[in-house]
PDBQT receptor file of N, H, CA, C and O in Angstrom, charges set to zero:
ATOM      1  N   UNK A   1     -57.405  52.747 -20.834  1.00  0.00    +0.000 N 
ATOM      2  CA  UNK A   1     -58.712  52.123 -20.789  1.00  0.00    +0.000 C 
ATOM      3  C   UNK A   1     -59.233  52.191 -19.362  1.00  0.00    +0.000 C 
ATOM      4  O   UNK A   1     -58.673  52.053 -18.275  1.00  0.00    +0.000 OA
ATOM      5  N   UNK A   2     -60.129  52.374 -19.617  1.00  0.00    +0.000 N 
ATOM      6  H   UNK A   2     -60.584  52.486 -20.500  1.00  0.00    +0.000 HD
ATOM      7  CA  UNK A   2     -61.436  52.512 -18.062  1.00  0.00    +0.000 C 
ATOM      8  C   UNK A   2     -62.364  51.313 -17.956  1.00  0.00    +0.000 C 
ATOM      9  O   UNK A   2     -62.637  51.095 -19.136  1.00  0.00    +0.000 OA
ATOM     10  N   UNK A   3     -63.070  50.321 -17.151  1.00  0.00    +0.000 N 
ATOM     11  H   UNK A   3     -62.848  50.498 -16.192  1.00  0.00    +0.000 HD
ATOM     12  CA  UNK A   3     -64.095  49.422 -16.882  1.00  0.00    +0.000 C 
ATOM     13  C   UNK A   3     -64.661  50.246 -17.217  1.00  0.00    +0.000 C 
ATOM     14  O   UNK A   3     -64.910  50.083 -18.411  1.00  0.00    +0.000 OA
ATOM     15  N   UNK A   4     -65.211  51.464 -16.713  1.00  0.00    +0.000 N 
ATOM     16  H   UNK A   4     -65.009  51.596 -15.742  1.00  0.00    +0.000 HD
ATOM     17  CA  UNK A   4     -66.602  52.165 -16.663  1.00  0.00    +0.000 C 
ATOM     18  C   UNK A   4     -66.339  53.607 -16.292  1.00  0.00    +0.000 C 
ATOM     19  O   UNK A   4     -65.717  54.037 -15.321  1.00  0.00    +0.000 OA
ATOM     20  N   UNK A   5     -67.002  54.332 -17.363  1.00  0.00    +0.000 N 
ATOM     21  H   UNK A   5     -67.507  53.983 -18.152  1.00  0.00    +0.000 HD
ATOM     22  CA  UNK A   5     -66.868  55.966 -16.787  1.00  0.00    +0.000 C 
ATOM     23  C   UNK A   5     -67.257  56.113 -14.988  1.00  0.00    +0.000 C 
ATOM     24  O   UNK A   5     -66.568  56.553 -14.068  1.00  0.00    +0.000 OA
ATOM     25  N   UNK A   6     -68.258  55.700 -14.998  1.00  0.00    +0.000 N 
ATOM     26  H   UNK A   6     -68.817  55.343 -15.746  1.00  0.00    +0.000 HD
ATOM     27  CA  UNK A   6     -68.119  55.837 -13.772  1.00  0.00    +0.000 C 
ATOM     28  C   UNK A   6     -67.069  55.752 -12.044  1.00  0.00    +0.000 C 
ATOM     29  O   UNK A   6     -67.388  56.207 -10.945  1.00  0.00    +0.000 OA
ATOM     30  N   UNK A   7     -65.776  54.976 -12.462  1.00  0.00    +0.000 N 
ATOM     31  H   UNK A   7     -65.516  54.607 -13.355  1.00  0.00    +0.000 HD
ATOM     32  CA  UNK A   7     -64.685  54.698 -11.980  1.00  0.00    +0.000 C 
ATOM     33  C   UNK A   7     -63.470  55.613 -12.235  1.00  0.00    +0.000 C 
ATOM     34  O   UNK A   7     -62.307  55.379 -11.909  1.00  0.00    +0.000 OA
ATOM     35  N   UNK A   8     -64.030  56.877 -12.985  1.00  0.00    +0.000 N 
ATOM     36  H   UNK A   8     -64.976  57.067 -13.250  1.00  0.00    +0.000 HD
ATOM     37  CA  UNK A   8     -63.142  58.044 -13.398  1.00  0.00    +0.000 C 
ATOM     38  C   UNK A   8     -63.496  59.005 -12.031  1.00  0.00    +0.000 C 
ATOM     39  O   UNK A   8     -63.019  60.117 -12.260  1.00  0.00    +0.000 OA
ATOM     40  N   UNK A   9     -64.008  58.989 -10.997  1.00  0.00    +0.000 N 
ATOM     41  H   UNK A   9     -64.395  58.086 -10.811  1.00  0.00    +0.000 HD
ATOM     42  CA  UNK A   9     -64.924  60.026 -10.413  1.00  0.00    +0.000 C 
ATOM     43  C   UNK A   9     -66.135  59.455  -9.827  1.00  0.00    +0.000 C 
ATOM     44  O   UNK A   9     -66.961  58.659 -10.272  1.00  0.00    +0.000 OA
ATOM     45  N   UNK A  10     -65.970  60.370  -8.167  1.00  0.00    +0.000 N 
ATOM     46  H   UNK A  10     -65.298  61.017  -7.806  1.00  0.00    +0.000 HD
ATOM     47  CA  UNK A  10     -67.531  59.843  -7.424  1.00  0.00    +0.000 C 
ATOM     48  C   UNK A  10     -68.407  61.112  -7.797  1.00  0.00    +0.000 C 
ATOM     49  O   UNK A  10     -68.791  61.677  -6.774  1.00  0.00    +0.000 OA
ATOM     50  N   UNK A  11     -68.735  61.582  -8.694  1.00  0.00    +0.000 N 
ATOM     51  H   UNK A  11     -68.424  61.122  -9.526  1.00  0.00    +0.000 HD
ATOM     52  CA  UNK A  11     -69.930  62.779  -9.373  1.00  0.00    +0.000 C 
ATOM     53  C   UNK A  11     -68.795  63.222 -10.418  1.00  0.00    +0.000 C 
ATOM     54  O   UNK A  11     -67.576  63.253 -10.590  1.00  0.00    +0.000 OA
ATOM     55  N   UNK A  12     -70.308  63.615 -11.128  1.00  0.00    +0.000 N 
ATOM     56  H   UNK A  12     -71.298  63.590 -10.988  1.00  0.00    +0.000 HD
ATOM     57  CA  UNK A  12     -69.826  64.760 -12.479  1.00  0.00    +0.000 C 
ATOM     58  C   UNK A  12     -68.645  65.436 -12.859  1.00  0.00    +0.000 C 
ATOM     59  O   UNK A  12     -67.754  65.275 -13.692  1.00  0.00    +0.000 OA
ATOM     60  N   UNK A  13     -68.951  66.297 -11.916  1.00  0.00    +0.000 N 
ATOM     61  H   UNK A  13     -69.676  66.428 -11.239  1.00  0.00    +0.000 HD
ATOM     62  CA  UNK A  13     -67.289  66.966 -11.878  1.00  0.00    +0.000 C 
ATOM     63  C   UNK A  13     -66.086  66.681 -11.859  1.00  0.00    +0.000 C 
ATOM     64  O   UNK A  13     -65.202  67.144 -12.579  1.00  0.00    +0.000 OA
ATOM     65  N   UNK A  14     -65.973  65.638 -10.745  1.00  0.00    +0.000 N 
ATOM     66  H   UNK A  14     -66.691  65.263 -10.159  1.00  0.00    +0.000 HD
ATOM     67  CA  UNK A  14     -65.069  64.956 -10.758  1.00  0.00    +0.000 C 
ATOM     68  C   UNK A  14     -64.310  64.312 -11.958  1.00  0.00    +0.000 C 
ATOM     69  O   UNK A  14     -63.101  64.420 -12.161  1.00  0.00    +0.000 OA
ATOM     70  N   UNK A  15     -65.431  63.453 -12.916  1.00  0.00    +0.000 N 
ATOM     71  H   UNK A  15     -66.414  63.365 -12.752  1.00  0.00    +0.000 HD
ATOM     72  CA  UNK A  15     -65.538  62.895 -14.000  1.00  0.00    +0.000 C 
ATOM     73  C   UNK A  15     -64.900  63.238 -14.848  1.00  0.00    +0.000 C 
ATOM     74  O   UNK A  15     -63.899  62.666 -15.278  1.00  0.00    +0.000 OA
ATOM     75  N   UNK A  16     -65.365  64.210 -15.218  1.00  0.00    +0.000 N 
ATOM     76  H   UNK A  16     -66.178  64.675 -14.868  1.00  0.00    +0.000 HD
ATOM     77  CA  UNK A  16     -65.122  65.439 -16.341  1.00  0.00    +0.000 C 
ATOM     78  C   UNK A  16     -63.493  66.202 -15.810  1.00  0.00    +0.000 C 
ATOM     79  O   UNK A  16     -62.671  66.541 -16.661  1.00  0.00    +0.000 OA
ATOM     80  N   UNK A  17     -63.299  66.338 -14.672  1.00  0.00    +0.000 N 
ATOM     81  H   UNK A  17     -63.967  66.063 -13.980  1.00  0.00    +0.000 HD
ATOM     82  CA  UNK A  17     -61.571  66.943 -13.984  1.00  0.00    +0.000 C 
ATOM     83  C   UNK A  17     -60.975  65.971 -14.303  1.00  0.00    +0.000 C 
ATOM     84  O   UNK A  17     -59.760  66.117 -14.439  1.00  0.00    +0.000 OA
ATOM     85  N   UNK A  18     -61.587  64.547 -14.560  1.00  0.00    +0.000 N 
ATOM     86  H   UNK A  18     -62.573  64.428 -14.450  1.00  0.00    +0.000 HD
ATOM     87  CA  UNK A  18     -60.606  63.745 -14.710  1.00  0.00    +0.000 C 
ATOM     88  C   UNK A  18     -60.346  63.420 -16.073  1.00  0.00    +0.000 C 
ATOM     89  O   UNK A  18     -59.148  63.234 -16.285  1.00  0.00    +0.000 OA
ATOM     90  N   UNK A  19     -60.812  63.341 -16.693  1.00  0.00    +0.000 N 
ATOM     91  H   UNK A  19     -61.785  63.492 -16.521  1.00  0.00    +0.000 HD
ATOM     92  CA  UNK A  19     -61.218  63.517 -17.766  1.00  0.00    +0.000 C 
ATOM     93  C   UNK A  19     -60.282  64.190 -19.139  1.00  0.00    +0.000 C 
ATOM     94  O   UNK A  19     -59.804  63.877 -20.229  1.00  0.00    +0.000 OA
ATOM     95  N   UNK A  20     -60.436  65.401 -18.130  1.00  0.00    +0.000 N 
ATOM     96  H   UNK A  20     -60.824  65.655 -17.245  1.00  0.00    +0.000 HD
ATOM     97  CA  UNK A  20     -59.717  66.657 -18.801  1.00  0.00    +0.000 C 
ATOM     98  C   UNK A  20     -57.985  66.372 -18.592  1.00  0.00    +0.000 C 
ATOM     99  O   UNK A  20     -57.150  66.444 -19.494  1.00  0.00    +0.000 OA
ATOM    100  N   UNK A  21     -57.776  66.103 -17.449  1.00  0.00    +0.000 N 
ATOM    101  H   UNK A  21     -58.454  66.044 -16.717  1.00  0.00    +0.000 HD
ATOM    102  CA  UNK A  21     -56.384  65.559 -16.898  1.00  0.00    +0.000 C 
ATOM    103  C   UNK A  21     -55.985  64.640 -17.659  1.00  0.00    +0.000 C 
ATOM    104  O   UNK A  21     -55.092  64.818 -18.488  1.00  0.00    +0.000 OA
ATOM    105  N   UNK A  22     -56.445  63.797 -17.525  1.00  0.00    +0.000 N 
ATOM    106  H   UNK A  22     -57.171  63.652 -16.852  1.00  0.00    +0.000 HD
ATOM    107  CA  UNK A  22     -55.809  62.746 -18.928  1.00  0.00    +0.000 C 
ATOM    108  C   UNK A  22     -55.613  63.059 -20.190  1.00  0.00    +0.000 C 
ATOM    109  O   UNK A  22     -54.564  62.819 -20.789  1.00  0.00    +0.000 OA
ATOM    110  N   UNK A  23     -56.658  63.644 -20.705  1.00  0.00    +0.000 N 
ATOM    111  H   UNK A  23     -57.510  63.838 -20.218  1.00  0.00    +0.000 HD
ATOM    112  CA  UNK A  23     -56.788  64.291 -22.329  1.00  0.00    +0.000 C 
ATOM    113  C   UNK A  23     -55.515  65.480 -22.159  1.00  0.00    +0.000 C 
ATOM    114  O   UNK A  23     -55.039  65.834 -23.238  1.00  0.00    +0.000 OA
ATOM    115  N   UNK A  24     -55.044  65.995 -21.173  1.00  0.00    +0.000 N 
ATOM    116  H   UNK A  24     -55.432  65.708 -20.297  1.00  0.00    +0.000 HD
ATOM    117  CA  UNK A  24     -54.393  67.078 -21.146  1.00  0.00    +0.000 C 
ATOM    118  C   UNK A  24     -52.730  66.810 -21.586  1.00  0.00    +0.000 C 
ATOM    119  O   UNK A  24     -51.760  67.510 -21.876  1.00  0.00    +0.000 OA
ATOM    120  N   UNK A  25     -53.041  65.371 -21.445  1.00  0.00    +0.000 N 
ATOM    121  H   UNK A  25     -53.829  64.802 -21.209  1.00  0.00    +0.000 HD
ATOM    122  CA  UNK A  25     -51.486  64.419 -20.921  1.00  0.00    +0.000 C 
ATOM    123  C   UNK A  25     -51.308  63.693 -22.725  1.00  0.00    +0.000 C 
ATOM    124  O   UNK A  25     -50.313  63.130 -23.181  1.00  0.00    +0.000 OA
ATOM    125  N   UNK A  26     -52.584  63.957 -23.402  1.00  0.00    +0.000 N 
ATOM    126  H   UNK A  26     -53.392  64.414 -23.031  1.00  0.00    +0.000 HD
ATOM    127  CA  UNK A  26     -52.260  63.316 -24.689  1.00  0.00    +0.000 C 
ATOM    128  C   UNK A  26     -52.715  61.859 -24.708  1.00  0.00    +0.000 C 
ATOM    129  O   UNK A  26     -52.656  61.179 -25.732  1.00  0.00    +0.000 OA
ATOM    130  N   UNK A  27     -53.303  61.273 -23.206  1.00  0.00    +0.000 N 
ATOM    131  H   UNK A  27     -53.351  61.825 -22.374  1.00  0.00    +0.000 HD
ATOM    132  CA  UNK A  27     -53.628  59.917 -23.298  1.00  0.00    +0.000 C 
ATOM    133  C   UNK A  27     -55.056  59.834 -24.197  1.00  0.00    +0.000 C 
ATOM    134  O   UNK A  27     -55.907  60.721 -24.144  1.00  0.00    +0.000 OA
ATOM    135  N   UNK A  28     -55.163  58.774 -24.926  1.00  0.00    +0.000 N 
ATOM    136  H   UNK A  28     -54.472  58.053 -24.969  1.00  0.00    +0.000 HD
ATOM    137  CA  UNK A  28     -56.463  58.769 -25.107  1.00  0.00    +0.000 C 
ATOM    138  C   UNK A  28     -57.233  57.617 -23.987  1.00  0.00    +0.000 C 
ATOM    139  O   UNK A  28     -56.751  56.524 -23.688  1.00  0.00    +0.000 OA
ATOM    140  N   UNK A  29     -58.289  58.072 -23.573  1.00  0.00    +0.000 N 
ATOM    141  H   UNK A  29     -58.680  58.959 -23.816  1.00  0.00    +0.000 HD
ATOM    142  CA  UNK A  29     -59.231  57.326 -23.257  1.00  0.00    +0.000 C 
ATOM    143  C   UNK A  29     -60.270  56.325 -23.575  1.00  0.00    +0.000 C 
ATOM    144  O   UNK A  29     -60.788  56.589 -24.660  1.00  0.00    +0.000 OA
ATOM    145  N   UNK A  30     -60.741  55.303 -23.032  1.00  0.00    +0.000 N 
ATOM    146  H   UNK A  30     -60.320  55.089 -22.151  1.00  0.00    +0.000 HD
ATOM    147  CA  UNK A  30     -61.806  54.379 -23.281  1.00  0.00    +0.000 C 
ATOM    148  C   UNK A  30     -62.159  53.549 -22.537  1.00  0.00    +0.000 C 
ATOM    149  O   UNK A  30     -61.565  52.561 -22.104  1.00  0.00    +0.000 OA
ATOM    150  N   UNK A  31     -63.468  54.050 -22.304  1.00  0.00    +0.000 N 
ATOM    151  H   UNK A  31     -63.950  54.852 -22.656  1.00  0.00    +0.000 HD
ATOM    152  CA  UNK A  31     -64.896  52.787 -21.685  1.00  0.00    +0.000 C 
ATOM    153  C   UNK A  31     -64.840  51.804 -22.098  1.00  0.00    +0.000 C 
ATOM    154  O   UNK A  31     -64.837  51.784 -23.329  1.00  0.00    +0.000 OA
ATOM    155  N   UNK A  32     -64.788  50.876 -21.612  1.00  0.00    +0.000 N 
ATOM    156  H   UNK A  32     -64.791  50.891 -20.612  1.00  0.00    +0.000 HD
ATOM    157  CA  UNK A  32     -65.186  49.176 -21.965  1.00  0.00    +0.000 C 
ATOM    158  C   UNK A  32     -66.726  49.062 -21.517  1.00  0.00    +0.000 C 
ATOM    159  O   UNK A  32     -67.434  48.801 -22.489  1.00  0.00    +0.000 OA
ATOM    160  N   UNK A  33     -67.484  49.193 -20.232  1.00  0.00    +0.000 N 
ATOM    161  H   UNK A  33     -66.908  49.405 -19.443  1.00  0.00    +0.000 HD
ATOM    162  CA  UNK A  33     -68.726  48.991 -20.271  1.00  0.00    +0.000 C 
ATOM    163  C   UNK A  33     -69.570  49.427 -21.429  1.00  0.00    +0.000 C 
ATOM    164  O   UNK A  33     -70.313  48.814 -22.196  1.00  0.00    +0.000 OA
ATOM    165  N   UNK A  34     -69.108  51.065 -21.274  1.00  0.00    +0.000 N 
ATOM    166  H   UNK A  34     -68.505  51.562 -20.650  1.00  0.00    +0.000 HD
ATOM    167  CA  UNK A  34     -70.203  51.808 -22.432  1.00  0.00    +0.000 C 
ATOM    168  C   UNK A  34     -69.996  51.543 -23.512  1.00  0.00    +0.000 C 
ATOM    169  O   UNK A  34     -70.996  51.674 -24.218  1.00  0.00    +0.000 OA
ATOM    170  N   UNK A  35     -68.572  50.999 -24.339  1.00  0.00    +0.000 N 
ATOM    171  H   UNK A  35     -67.759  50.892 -23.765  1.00  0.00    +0.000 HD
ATOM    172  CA  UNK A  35     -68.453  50.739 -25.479  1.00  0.00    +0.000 C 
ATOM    173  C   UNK A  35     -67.625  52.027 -26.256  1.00  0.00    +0.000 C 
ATOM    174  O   UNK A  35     -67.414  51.966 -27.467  1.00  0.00    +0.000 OA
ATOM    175  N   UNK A  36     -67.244  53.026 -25.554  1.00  0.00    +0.000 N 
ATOM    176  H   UNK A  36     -67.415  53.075 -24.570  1.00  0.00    +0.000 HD
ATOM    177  CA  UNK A  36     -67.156  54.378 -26.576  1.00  0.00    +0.000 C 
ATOM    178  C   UNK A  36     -65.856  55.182 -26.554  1.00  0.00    +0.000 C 
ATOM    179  O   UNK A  36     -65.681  55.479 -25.373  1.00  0.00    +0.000 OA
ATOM    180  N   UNK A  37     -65.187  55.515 -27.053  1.00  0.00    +0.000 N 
ATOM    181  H   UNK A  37     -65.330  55.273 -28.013  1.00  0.00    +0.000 HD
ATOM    182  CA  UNK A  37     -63.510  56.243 -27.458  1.00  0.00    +0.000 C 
ATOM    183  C   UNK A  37     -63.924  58.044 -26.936  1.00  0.00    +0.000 C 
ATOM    184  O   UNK A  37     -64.671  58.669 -27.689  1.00  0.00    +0.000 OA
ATOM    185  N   UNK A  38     -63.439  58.679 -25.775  1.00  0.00    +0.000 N 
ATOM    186  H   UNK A  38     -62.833  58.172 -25.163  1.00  0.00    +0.000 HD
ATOM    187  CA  UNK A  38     -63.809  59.275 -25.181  1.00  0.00    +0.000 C 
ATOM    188  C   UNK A  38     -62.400  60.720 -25.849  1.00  0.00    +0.000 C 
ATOM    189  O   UNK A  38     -62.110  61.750 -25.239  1.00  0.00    +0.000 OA
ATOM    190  N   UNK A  39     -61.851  60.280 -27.133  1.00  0.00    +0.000 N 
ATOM    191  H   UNK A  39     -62.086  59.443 -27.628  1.00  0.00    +0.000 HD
ATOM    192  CA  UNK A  39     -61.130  61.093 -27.446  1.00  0.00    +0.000 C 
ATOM    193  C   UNK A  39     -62.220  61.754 -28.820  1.00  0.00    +0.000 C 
ATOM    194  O   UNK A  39     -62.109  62.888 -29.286  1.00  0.00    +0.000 OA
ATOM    195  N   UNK A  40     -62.987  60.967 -29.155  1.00  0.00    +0.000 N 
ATOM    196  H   UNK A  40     -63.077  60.046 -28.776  1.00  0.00    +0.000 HD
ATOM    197  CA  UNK A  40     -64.197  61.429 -30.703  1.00  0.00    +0.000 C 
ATOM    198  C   UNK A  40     -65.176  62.355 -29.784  1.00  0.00    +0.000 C 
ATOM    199  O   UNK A  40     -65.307  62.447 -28.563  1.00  0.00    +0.000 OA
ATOM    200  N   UNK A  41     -65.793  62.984 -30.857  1.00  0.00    +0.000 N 
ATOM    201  H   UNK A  41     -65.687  62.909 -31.848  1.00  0.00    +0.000 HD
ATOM    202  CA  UNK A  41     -66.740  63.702 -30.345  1.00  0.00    +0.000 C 
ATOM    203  C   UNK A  41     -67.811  63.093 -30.218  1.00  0.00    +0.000 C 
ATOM    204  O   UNK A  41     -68.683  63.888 -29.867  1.00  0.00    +0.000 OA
ATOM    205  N   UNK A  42     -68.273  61.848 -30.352  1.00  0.00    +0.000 N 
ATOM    206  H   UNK A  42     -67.565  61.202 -30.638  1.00  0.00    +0.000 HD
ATOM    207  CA  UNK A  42     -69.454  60.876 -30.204  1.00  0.00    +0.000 C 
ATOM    208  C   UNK A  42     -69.045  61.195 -28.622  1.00  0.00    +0.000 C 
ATOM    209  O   UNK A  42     -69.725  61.895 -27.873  1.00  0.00    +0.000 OA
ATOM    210  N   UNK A  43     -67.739  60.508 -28.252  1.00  0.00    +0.000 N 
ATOM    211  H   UNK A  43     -67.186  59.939 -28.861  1.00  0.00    +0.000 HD
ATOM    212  CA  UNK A  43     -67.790  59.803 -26.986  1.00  0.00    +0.000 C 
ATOM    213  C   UNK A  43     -67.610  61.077 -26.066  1.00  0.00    +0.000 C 
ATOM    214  O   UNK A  43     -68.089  61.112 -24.933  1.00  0.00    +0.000 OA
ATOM    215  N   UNK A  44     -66.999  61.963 -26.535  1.00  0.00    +0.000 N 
ATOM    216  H   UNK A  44     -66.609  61.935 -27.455  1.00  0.00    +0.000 HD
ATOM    217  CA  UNK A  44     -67.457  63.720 -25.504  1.00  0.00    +0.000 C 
ATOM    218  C   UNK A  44     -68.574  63.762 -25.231  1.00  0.00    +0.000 C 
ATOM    219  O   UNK A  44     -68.816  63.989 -24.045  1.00  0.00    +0.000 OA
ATOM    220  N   UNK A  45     -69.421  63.622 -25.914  1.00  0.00    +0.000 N 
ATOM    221  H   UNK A  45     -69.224  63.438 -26.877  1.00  0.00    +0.000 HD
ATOM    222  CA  UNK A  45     -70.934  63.915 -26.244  1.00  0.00    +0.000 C 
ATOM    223  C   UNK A  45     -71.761  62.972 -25.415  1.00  0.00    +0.000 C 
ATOM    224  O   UNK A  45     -72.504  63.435 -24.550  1.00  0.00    +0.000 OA
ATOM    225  N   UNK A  46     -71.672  61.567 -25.644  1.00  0.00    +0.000 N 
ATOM    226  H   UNK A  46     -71.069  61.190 -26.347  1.00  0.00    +0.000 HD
ATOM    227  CA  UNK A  46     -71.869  60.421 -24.661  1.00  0.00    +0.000 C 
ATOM    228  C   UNK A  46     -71.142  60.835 -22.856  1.00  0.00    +0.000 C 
ATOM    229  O   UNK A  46     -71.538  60.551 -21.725  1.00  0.00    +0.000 OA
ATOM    230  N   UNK A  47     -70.248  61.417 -23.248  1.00  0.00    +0.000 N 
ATOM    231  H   UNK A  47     -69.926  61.647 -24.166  1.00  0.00    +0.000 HD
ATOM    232  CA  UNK A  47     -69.408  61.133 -21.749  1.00  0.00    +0.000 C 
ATOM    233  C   UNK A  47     -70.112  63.061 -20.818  1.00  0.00    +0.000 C 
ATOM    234  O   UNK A  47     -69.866  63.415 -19.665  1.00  0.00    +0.000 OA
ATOM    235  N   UNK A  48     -70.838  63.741 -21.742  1.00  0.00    +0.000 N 
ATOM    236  H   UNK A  48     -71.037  63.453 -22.678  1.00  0.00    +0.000 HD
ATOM    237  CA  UNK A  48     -71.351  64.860 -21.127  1.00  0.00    +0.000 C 
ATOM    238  C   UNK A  48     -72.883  64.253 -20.828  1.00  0.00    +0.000 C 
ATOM    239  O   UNK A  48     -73.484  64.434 -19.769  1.00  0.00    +0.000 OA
ATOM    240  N   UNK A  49     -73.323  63.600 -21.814  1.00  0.00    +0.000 N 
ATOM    241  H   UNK A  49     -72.835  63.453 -22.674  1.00  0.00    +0.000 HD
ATOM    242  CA  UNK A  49     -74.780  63.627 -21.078  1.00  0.00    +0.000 C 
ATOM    243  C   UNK A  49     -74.934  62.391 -20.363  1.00  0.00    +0.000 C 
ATOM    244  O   UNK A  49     -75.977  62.282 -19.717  1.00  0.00    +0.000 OA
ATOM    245  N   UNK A  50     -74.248  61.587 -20.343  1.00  0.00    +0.000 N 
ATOM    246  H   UNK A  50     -73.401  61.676 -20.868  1.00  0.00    +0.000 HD
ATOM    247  CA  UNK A  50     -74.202  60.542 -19.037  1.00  0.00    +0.000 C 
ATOM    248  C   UNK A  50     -73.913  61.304 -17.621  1.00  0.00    +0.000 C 
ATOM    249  O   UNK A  50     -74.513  60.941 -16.609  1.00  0.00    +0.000 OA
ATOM    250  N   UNK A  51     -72.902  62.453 -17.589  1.00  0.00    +0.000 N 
ATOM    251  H   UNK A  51     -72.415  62.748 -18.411  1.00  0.00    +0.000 HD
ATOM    252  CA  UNK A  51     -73.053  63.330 -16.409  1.00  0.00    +0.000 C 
ATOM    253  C   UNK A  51     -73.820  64.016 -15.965  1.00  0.00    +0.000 C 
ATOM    254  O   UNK A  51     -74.141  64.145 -14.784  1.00  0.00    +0.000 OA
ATOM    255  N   UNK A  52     -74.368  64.767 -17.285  1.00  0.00    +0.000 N 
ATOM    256  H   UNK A  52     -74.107  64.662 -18.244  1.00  0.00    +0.000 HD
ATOM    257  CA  UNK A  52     -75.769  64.990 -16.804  1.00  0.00    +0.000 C 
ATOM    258  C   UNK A  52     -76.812  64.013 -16.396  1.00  0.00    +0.000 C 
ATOM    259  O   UNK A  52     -77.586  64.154 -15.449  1.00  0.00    +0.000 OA
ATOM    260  N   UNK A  53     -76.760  63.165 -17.084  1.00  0.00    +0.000 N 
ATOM    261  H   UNK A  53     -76.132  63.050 -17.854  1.00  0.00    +0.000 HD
ATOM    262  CA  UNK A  53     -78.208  62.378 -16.404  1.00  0.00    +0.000 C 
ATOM    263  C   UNK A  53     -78.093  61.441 -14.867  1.00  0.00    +0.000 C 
ATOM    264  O   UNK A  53     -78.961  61.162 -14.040  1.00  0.00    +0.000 OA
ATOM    265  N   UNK A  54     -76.585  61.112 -14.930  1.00  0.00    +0.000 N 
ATOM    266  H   UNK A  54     -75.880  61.339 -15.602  1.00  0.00    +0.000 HD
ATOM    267  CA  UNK A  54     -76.333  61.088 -13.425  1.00  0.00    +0.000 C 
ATOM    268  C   UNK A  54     -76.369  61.749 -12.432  1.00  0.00    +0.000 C 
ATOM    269  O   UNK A  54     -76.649  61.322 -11.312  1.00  0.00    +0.000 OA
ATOM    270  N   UNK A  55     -76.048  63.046 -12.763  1.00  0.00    +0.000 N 
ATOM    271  H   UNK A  55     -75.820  63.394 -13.673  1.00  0.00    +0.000 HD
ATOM    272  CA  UNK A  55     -76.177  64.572 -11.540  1.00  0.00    +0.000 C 
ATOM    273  C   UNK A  55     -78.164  64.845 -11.947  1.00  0.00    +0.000 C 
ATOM    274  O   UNK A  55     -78.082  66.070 -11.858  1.00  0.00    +0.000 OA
ATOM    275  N   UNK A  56     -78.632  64.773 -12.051  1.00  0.00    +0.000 N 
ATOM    276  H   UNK A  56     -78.698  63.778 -12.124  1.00  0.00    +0.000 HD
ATOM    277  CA  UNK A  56     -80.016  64.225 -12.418  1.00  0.00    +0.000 C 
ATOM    278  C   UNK A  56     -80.445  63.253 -11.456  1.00  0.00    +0.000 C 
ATOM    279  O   UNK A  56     -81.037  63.358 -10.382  1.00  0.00    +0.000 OA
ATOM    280  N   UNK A  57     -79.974  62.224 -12.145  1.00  0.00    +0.000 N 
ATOM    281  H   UNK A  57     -79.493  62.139 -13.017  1.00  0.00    +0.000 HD
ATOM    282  CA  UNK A  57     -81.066  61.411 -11.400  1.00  0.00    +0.000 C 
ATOM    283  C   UNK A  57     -80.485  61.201  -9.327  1.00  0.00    +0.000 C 
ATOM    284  O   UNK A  57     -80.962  60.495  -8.439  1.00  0.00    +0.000 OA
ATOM    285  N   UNK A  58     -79.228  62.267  -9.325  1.00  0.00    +0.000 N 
ATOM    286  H   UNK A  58     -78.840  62.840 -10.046  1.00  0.00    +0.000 HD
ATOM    287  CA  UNK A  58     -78.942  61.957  -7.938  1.00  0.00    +0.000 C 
ATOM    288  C   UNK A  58     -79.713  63.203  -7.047  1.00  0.00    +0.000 C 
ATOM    289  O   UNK A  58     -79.832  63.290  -5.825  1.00  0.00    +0.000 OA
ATOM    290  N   UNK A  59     -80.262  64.271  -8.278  1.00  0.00    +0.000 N 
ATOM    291  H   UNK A  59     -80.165  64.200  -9.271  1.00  0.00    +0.000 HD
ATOM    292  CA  UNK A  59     -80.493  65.387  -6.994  1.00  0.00    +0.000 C 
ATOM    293  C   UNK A  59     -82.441  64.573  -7.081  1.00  0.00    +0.000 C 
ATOM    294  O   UNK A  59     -83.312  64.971  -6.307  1.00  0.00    +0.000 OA
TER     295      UNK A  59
């Protein structure tokens, strides 16, 4: 479990490397802020365009 995607990683990439590292290990993941299971494809899906809209709204 995670507080907040955002505490996976300081940018996108990061996020997502980390992301992948864990999932790689068989852990499953989960947000408590956002609410969402980051092993479903809802929460892939949620956990890609929250990176996008963060690498967005930073450039």
């Amino acid at each position: 479990m995670v507080v907040a995607i955002d505490r996976l990683g300081r940018n996108a990439i990061d996020v997502l490397s980390t992301e992948e590292t864990i999932k790689a290990k068989g852990v499953k993941l989960i947000s408590l802020r956002e609410g969402f299971d980051l092993s479903t494809p809802a929460g892939q899906m949620m956990l890609h365009m929250m990176a996008g809209f963060a690498e967005m709204e930073k450039a």
